[in-house]
Biopython code that builds the backbone (N, CA, C, O; Angstrom):
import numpy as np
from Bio.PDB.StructureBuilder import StructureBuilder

atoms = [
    (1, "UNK", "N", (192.342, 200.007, 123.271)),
    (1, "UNK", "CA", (193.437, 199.062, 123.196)),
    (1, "UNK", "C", (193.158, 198.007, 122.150)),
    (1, "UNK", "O", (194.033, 197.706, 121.338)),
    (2, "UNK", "N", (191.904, 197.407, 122.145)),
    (2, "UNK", "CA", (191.422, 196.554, 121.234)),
    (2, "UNK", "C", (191.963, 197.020, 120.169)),
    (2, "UNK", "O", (192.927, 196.488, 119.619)),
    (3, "UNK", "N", (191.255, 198.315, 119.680)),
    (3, "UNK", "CA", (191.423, 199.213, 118.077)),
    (3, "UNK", "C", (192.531, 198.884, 117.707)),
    (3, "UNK", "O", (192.654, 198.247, 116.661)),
    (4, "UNK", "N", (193.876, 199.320, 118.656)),
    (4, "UNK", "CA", (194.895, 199.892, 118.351)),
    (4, "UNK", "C", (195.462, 198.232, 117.886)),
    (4, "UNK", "O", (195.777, 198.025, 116.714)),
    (5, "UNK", "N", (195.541, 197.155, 118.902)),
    (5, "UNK", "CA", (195.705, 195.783, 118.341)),
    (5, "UNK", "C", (195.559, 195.455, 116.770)),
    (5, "UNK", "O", (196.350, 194.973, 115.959)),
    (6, "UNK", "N", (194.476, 195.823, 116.686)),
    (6, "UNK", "CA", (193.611, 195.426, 115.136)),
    (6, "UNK", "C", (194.415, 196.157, 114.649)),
    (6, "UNK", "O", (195.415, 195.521, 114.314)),
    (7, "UNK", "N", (194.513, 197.735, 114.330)),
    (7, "UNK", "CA", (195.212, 198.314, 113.773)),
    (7, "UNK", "C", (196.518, 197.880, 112.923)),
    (7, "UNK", "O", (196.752, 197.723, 111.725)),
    (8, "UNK", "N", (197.598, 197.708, 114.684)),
    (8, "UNK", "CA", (198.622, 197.628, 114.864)),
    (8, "UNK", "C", (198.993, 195.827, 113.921)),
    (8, "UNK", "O", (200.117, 195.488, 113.549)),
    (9, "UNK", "N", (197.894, 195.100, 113.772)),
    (9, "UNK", "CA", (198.007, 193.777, 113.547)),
    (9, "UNK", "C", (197.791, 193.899, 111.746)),
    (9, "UNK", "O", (198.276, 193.051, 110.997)),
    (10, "UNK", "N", (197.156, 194.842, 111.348)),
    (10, "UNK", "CA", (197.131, 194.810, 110.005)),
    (10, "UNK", "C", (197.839, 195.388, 109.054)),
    (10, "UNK", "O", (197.748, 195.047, 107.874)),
    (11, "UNK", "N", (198.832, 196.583, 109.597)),
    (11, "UNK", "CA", (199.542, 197.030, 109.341)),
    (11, "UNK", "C", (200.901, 196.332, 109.478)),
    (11, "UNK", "O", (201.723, 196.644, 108.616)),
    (12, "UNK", "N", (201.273, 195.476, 110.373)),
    (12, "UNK", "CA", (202.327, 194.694, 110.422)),
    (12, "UNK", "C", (202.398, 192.849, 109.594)),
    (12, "UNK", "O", (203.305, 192.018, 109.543)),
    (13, "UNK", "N", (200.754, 192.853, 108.992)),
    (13, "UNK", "CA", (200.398, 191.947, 108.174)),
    (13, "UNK", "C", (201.070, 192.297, 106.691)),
    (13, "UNK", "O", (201.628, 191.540, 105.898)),
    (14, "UNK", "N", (200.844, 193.530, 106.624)),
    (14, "UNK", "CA", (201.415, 194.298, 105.301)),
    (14, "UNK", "C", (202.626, 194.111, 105.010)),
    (14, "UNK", "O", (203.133, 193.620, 104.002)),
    (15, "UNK", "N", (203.385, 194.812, 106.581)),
    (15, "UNK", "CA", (204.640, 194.941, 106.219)),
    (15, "UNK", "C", (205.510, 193.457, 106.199)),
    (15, "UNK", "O", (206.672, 193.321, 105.816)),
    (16, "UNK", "N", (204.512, 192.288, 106.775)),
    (16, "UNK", "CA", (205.538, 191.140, 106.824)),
    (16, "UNK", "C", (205.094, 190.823, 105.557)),
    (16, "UNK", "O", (206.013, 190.154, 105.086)),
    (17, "UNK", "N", (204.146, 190.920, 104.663)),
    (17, "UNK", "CA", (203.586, 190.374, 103.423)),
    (17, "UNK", "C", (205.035, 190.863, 102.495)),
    (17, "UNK", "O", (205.770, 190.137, 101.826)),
    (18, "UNK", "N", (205.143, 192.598, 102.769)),
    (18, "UNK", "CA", (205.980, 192.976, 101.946)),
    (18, "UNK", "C", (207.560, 192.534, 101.950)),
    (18, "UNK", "O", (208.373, 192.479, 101.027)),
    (19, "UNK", "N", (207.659, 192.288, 103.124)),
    (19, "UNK", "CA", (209.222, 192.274, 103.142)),
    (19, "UNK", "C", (209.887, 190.298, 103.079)),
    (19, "UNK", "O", (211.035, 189.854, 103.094)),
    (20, "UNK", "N", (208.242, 189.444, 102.995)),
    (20, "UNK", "CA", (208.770, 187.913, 103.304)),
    (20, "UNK", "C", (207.611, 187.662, 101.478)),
    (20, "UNK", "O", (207.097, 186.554, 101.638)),
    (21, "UNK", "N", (207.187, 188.156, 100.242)),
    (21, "UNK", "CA", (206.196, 187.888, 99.748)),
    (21, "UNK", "C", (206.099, 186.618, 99.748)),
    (21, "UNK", "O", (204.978, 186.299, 99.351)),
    (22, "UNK", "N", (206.777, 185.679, 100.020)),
    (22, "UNK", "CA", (206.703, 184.119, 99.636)),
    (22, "UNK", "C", (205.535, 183.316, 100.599)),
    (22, "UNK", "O", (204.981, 182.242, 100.360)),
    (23, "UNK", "N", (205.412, 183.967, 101.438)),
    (23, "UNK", "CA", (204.152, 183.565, 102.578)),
    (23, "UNK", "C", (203.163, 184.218, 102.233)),
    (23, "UNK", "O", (203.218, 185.264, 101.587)),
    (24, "UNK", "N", (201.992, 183.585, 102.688)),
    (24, "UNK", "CA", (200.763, 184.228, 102.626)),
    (24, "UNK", "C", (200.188, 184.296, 104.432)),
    (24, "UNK", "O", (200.482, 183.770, 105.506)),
    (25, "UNK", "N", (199.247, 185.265, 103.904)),
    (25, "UNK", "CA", (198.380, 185.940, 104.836)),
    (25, "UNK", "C", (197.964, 184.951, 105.929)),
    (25, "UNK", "O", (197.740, 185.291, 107.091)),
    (26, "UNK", "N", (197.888, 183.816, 105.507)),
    (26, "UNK", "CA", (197.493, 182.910, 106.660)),
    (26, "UNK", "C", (198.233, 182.064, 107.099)),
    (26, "UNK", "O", (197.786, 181.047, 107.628)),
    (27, "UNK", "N", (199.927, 182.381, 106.934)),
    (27, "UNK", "CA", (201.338, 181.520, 107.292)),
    (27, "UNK", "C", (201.146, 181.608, 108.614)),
    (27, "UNK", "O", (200.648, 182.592, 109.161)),
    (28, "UNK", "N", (201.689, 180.167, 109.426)),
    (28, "UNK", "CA", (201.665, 180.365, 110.758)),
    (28, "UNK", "C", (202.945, 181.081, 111.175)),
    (28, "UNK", "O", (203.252, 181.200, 112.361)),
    (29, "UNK", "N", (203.510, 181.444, 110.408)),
    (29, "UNK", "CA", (205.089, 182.735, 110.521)),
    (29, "UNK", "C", (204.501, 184.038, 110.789)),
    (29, "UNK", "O", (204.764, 184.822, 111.702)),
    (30, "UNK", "N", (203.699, 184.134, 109.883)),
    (30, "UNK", "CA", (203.348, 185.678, 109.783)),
    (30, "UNK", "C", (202.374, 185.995, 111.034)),
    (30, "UNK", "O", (202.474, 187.018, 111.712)),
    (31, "UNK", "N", (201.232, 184.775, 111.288)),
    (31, "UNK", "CA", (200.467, 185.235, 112.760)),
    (31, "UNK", "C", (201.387, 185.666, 113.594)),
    (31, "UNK", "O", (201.317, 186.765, 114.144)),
    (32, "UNK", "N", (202.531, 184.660, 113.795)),
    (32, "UNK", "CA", (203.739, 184.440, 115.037)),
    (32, "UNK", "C", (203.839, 186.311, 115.182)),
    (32, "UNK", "O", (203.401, 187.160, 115.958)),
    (33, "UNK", "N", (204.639, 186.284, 114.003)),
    (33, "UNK", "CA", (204.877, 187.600, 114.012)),
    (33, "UNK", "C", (204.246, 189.080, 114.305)),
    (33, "UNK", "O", (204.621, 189.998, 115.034)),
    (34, "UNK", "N", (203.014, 188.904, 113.336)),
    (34, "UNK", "CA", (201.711, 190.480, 113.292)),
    (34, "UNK", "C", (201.466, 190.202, 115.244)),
    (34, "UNK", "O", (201.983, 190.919, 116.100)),
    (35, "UNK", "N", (200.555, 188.982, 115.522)),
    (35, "UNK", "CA", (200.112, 189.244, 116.995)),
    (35, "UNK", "C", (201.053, 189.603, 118.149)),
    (35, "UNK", "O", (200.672, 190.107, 119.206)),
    (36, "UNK", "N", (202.361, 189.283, 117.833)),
    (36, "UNK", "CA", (203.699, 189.377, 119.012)),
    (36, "UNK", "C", (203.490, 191.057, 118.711)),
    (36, "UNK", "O", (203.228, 191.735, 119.704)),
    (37, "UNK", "N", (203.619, 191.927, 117.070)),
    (37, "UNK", "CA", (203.661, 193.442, 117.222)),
    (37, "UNK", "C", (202.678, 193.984, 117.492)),
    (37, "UNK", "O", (202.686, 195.135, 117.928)),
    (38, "UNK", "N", (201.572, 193.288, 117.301)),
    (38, "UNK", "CA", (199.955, 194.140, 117.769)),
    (38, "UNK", "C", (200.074, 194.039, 119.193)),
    (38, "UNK", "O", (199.985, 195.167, 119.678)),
    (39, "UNK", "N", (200.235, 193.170, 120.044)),
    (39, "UNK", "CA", (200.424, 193.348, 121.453)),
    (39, "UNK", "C", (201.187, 194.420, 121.815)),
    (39, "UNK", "O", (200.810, 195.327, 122.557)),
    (40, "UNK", "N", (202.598, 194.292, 121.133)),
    (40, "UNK", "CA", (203.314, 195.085, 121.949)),
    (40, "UNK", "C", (203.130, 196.434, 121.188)),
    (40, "UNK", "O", (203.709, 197.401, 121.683)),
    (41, "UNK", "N", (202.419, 196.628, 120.078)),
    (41, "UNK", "CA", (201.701, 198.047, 119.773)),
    (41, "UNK", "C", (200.788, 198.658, 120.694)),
    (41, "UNK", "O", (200.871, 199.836, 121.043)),
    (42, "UNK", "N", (199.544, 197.503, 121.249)),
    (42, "UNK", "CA", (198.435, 197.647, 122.241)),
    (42, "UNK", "C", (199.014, 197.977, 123.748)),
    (42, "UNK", "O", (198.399, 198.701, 124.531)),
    (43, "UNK", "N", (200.178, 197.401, 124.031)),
    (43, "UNK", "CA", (200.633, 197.573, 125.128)),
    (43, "UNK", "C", (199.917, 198.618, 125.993)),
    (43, "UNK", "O", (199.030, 198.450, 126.830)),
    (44, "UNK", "N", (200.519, 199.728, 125.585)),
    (44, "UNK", "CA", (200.782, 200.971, 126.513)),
    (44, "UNK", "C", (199.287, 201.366, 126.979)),
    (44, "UNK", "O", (199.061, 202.039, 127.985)),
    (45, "UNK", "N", (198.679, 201.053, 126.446)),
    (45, "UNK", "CA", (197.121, 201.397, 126.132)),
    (45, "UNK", "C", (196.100, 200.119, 126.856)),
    (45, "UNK", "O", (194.927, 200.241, 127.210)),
    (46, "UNK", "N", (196.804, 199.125, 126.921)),
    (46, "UNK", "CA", (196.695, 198.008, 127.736)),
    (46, "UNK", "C", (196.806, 198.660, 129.280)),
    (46, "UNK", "O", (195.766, 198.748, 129.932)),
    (47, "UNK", "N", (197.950, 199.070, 129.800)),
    (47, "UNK", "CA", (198.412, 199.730, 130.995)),
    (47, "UNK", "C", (197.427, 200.872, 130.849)),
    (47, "UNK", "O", (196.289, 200.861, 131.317)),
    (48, "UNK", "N", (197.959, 201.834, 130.173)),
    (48, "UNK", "CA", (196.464, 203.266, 130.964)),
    (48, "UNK", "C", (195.099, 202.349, 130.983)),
    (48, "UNK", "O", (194.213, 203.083, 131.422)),
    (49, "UNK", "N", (194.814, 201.657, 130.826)),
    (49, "UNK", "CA", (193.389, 200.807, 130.877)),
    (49, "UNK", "C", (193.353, 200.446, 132.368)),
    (49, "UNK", "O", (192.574, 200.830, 133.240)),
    (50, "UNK", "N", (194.390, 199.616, 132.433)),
    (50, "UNK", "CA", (194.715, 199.165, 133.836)),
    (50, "UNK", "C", (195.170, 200.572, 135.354)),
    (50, "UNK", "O", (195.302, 200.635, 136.577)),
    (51, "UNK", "N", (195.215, 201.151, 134.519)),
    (51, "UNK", "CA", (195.563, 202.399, 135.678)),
    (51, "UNK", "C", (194.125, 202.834, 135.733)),
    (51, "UNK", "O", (193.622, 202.967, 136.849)),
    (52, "UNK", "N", (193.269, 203.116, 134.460)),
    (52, "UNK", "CA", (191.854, 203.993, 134.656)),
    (52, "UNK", "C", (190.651, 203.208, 135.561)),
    (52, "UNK", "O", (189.546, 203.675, 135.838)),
    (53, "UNK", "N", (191.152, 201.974, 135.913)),
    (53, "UNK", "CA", (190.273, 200.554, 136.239)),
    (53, "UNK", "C", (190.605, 200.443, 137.785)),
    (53, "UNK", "O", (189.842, 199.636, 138.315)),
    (54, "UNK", "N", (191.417, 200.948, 138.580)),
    (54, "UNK", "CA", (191.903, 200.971, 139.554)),
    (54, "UNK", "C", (190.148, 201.115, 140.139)),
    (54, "UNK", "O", (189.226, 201.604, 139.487)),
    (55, "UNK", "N", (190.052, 200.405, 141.838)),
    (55, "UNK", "CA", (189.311, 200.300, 142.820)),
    (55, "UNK", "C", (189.642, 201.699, 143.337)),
    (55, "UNK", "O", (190.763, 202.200, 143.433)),
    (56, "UNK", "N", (188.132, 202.387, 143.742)),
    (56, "UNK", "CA", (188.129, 203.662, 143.945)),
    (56, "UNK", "C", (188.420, 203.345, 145.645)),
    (56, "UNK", "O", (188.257, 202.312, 146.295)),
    (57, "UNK", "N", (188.832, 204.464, 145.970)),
    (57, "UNK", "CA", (189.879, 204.232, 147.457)),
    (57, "UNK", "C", (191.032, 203.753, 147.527)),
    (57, "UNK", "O", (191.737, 203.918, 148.523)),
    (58, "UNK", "N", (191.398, 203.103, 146.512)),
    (58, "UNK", "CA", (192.873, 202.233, 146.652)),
    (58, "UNK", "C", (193.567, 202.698, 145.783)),
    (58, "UNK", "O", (194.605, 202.075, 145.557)),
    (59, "UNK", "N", (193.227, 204.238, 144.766)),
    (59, "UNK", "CA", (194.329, 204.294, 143.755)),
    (59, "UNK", "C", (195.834, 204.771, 144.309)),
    (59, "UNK", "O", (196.213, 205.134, 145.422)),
    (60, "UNK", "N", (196.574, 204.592, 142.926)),
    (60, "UNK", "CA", (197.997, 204.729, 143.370)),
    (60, "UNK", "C", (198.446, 206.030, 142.143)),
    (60, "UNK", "O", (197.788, 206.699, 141.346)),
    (61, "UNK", "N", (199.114, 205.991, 142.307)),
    (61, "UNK", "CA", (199.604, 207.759, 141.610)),
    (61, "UNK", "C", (199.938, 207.136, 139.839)),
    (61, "UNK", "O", (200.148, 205.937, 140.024)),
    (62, "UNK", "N", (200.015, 207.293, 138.941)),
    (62, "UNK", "CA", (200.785, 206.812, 137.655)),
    (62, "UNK", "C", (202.428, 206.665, 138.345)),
    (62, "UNK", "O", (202.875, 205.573, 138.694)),
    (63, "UNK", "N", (202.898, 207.446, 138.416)),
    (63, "UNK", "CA", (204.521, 207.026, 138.992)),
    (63, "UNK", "C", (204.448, 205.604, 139.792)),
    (63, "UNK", "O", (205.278, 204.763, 139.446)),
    (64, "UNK", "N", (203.283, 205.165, 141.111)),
    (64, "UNK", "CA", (203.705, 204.262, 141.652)),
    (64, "UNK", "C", (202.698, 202.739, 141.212)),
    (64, "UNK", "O", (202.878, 201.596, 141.633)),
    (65, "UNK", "N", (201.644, 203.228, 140.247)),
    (65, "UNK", "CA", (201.435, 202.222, 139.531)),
    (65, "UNK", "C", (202.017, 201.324, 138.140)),
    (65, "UNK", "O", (201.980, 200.200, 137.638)),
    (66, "UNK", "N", (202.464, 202.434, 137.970)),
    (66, "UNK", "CA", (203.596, 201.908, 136.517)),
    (66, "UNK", "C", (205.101, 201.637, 136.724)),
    (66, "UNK", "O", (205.854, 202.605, 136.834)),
    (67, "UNK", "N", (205.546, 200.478, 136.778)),
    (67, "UNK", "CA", (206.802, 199.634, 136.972)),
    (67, "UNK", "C", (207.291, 199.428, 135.779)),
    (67, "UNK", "O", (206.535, 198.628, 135.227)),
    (68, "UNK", "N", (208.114, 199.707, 135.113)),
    (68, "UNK", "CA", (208.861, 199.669, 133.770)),
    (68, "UNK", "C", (209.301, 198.393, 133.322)),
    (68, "UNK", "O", (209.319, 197.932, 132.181)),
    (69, "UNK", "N", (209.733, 197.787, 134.653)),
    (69, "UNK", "CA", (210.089, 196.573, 134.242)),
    (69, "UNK", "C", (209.179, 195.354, 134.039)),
    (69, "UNK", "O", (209.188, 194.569, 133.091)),
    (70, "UNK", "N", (208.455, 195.359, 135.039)),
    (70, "UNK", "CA", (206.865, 194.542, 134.970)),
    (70, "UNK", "C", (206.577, 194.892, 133.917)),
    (70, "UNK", "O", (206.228, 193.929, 133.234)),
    (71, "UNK", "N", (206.518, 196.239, 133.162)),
    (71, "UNK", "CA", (205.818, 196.239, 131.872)),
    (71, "UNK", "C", (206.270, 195.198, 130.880)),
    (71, "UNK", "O", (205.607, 194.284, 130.389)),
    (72, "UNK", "N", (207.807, 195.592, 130.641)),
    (72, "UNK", "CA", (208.440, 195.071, 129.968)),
    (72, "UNK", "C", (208.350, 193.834, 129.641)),
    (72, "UNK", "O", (208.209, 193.328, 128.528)),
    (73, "UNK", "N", (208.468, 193.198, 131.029)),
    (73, "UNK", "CA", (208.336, 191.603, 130.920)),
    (73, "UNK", "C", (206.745, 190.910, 130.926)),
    (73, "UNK", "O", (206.251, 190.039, 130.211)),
    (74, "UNK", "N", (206.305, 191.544, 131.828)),
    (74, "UNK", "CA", (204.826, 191.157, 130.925)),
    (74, "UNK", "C", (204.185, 191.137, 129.669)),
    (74, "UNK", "O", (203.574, 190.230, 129.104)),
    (75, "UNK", "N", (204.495, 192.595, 129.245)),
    (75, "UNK", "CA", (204.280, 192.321, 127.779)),
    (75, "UNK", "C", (205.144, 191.575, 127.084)),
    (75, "UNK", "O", (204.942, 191.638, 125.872)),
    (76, "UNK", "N", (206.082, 190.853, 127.429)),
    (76, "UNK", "CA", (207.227, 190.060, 126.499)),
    (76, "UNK", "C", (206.812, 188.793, 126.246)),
    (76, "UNK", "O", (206.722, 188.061, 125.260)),
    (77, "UNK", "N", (206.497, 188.715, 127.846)),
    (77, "UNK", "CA", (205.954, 186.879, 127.532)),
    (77, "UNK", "C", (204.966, 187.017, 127.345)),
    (77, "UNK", "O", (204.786, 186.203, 126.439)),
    (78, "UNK", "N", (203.839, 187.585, 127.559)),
    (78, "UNK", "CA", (202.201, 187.344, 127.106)),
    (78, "UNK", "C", (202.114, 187.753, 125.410)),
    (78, "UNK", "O", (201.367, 187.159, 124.631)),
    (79, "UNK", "N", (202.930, 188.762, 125.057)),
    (79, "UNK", "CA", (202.889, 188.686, 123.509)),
    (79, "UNK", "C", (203.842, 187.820, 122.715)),
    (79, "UNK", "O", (203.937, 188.070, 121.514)),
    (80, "UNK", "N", (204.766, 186.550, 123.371)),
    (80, "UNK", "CA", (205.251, 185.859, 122.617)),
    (80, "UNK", "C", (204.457, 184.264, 123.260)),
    (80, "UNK", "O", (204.597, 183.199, 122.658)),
    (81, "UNK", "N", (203.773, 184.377, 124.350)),
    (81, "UNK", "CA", (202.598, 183.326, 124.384)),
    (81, "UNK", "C", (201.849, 183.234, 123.314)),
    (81, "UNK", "O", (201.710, 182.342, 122.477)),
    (82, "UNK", "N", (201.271, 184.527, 123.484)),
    (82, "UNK", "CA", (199.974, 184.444, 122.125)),
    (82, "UNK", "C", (200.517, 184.257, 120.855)),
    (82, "UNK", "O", (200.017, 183.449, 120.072)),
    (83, "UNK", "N", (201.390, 184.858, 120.608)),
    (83, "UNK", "CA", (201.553, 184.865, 119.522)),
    (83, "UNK", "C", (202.271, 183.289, 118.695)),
    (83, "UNK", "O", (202.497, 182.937, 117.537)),
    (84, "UNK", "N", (202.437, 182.668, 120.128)),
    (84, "UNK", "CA", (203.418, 181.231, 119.864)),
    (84, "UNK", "C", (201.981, 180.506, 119.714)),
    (84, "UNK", "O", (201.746, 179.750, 118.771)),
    (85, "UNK", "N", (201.202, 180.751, 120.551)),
    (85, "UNK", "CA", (199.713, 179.831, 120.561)),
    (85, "UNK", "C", (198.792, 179.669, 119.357)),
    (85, "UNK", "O", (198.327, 178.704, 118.751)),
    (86, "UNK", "N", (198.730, 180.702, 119.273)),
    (86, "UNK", "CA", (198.148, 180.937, 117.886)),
    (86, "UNK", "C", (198.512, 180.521, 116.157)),
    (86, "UNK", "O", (197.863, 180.123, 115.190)),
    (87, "UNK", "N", (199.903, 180.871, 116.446)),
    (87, "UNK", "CA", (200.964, 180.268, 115.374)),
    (87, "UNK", "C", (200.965, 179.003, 115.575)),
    (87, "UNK", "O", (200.960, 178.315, 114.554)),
    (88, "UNK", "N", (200.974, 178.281, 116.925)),
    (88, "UNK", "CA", (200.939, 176.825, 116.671)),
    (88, "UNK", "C", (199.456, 176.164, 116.405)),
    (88, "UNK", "O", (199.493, 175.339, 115.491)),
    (89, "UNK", "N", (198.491, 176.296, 116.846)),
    (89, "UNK", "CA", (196.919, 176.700, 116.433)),
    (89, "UNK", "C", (197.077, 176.528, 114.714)),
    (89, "UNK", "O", (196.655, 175.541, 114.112)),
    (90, "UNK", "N", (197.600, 177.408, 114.218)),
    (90, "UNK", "CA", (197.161, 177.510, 112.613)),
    (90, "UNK", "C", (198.384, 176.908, 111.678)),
    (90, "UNK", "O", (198.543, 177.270, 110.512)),
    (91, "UNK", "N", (199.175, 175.999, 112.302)),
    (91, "UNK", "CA", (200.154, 175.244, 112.156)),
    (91, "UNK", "C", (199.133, 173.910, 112.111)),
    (91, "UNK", "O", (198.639, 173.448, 111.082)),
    (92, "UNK", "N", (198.968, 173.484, 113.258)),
    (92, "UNK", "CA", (198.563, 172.463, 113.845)),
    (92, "UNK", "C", (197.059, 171.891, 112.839)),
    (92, "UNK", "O", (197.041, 170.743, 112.395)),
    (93, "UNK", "N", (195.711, 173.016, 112.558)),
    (93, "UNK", "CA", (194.812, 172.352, 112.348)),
    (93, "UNK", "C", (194.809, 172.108, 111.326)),
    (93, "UNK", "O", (194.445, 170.933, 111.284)),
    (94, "UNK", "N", (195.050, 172.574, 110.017)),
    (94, "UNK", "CA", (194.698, 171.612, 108.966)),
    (94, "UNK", "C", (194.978, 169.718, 108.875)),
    (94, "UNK", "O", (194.310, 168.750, 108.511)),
    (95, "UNK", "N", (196.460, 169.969, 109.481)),
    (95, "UNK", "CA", (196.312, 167.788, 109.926)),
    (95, "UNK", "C", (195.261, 167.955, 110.619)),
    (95, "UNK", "O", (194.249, 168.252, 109.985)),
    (96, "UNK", "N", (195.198, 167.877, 111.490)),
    (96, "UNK", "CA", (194.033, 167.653, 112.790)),
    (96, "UNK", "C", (192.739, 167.617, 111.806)),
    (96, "UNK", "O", (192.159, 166.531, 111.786)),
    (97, "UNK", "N", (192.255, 168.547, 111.069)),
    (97, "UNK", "CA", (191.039, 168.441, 110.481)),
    (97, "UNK", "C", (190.804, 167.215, 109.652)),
    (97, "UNK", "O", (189.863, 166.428, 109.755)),
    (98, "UNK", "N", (192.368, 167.158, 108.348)),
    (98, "UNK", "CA", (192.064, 165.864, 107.734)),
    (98, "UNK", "C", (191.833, 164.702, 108.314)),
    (98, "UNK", "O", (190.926, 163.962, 107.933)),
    (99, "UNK", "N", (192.939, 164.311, 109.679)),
    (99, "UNK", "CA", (192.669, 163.581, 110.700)),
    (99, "UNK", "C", (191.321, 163.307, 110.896)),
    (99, "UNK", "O", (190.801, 162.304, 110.408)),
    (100, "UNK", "N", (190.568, 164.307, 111.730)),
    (100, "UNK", "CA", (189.093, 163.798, 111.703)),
    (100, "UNK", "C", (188.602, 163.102, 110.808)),
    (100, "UNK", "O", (188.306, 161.908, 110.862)),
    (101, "UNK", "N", (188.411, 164.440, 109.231)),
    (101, "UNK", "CA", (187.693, 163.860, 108.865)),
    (101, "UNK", "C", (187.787, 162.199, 108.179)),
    (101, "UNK", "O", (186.896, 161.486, 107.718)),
    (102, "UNK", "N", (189.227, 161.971, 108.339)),
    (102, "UNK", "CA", (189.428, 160.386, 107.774)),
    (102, "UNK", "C", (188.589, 159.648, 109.124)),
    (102, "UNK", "O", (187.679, 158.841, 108.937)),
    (103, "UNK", "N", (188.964, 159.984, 110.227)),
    (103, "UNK", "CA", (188.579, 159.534, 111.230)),
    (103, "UNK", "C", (187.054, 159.141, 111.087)),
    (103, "UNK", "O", (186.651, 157.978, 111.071)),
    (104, "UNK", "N", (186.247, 160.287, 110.984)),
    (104, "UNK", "CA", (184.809, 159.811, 110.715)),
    (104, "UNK", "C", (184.192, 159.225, 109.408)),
    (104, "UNK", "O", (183.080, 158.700, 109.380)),
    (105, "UNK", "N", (185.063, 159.371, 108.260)),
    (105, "UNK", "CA", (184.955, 158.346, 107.024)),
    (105, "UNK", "C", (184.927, 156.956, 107.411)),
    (105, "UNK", "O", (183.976, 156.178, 107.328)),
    (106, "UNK", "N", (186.371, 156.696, 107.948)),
    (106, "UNK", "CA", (186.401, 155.499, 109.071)),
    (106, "UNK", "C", (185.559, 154.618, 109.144)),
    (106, "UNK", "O", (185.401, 153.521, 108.609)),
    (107, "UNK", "N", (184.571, 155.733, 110.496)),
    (107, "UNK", "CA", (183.929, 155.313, 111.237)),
    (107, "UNK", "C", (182.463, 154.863, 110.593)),
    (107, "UNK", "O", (182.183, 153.665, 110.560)),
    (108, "UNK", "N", (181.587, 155.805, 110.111)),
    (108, "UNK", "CA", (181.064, 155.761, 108.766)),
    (108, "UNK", "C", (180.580, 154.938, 108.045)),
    (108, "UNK", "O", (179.455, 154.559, 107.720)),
    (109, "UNK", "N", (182.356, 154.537, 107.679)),
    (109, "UNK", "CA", (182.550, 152.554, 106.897)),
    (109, "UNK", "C", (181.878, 153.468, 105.375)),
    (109, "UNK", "O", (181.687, 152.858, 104.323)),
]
sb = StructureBuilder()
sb.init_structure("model")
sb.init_model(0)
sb.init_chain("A")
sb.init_seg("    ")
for serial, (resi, resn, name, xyz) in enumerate(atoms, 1):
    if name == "N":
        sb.init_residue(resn, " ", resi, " ")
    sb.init_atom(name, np.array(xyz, "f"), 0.0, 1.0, " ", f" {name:<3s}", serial, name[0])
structure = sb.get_structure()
């Protein structure tokens, strides 16, 4: 699932490079974007993980462990969490850094 993430995240780096060129590789647009499709690339592979991980004695059949809709919506909001978190993350630190470091110039004197 990991792989397929990475994969799925560099290949959709490409295609947003190609189709937006005015951004670069480290736009907090383009994270938003690649990590929301690498999730929901990783998805499925996310779930058989979670089915192969099942507590021995307690498994449940694939039909009654896999809910279509739970999928759905789980992967919806956890890949537009991350992908909002992260995008705001690499939005956010370059102020924050200059911040500091004026901060400890500052301080310094």
């Amino acid at each position: 699932r990991d792989i397929v993430y990475g994969i799925c995240r560099n290949y959709c780096t490409i295609w947003t490079l190609a189709a937006a060129p005015q951004w670069s590789a480290t736009s907090p647009q383009v994270l938003f974007i690649v990590v929301i499709l690498g999730c929901l690339g990783s998805a499925p592979f996310n779930e058989w993980r979670g089915y192969l991980l099942q507590s021995k004695g307690q498994e449940l059949t694939f039909k009654e462990f896999f809910k279509p809709s739970n999928f759905v919506r789980s992967t919806s909001l956890g890949a537009i969490k991350q992908g909002l978190a992260l995008a705001v993350g690499y939005w956010c630190a370059p102020p924050a850094a200059k911040f500091l470091q004026g901060l400890i110039s500052a301080i310094k004197g």
